[in-house]
N, C-alpha and C positions, 0 to 999 in steps of 0.2 A: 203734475204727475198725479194722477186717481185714475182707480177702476169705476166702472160701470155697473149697477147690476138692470136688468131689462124685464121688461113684462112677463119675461117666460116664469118669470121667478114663482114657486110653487110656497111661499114662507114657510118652508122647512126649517128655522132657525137654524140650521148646520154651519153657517158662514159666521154669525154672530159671535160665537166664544169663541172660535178660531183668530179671530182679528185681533193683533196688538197693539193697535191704536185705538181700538173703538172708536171704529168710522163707520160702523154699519149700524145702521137705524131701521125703525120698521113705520112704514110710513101707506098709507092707502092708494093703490091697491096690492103692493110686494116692498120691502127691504127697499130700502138706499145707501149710499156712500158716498160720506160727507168728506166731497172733494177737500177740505182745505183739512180734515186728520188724514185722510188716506196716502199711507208711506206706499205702497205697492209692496209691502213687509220686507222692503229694503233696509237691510241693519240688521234686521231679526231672524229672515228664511230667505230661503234660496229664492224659494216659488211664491207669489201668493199664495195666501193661506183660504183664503175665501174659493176661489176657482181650485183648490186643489182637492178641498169636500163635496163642491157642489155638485149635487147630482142632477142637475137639469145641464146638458150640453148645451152652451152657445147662451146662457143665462147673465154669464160676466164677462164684459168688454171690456179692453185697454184704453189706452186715451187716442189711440187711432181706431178706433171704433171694432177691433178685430175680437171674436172671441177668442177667451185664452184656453176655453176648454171646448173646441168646436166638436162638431159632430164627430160619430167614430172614435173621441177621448176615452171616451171611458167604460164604452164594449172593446172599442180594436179592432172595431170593425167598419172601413170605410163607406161612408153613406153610398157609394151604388152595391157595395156588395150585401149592405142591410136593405136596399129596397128590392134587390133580387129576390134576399130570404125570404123577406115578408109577402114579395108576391108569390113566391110555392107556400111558405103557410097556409096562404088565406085560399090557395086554392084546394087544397086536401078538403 
């Protein structure tokens, strides 16, 4: 059981002091998480505590590879209806 974090990652240190195992390391070129401390903040929080700050969607995987904050997490707004937005933005 360990999360993931992926290249999207912007080293924002948001995820760092969140973790209670201090499993998350900063390593070249974004954050890692050091599979054999990572509880998935099982015992301690409901949610992960790392994907629950993270402000890059689709930045932290589970151990089946899925993001746990995929896209549209943390607008609310599901990826075709942010690429419709974006396309009348960009055309104004």
């Amino acid at each position: 059981m360990a999360l993931k974090i992926v290249e999207l990652c912007v080293n924002c240190w948001a995820c760092v002091d969140v973790c209670p195992s201090d499993a998350i390391y900063h390593s070249s070129p974004h954050f890692l998480i050091n599979p054999s401390k990572c509880t998935e903040c099982e015992g301690d929080h409901a949610d992960p505590q790392c994907a629950s700050i993270c402000p890059i969607e689709s930045a932290i995987l589970n151990a089946a590879g899925e993001a746990i904050n995929p896209p549209g997490s943390l607008t609310g707004i599901p990826p075709e209806k942010m690429e419709e937005a974006m396309r009348e933005i960009q055309a104004r």
